[in-house]
C-alpha positions, -999 to +999 in steps of 0.1 A: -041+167-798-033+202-805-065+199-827-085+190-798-077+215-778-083+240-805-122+230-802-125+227-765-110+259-763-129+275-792-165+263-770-154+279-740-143+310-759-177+310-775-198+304-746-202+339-734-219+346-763-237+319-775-247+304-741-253+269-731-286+258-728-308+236-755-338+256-751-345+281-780-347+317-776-378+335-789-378+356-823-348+382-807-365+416-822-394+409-803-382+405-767-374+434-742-357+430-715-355+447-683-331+471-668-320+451-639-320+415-661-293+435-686-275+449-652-275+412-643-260+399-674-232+428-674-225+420-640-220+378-644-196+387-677-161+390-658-166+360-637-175+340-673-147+354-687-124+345-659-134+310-659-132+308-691-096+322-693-088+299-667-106+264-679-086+276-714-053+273-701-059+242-685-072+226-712-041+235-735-020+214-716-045+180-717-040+153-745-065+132-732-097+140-750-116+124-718-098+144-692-110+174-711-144+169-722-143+161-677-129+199-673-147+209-702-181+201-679-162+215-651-164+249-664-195+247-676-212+238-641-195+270-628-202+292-655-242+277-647-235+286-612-221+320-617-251+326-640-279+316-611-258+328-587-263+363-607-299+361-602-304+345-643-318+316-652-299+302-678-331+302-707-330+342-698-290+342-698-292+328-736-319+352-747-302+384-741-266+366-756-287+361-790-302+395-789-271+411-779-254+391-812-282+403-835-297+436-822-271+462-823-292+488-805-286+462-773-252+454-778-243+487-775-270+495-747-244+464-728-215+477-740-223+513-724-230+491-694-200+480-692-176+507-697 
């Protein structure tokens, strides 16, 4: 079990970054995005990562691969909500975590926002 709970915990560790949605993201050098949509993003970040931190432990300690896909959606459903609740929709949410991963002009535009 130890190996499922290295994947379930690798996904939630990724989601920050990769988001969660199907939809795909336009061409990322080609989209700009606005002031408050970034201050958004930055803003929703320590309630993902808490959340995730938190589902993470939890799912360390289940064996049951059903219990924890169950949490595993859990968390997911509040990350969604934390997301909206930030003002995002998730489609936006995912387009600024790709251009943030491969536009290093913006990921250190967030990072600055951050600090």
């Amino acid at each position: 079990m130890k190996k499922l709970n290295h994947l379930v915990g690798a996904f939630l560790l990724s989601f920050v970054m990769v988001g969660f949605a199907q939809a795909q993201a336009p061409a990322t050098s080609e989209v700009h995005f606005q002031d408050q949509q970034l201050e958004q993003f930055v803003a929703v970040q320590p309630e993902l990562a808490e959340i995730r931190q938190d589902y993470s432990q939890r799912l360390e300690s289940l064996e049951d691969p059903a219990q924890a896909q169950a949490l595993e959606q859990e968390a997911i459903q509040l990350m969604v909500e934390a997301v909206e609740e930030q003002g995002l929709d998730i489609e936006l949410y995912n387009s600024i975590a790709m251009a943030v991963q491969s536009n290093p002009e913006l990921r250190e535009r967030i990072e600055s926002m951050m600090n």
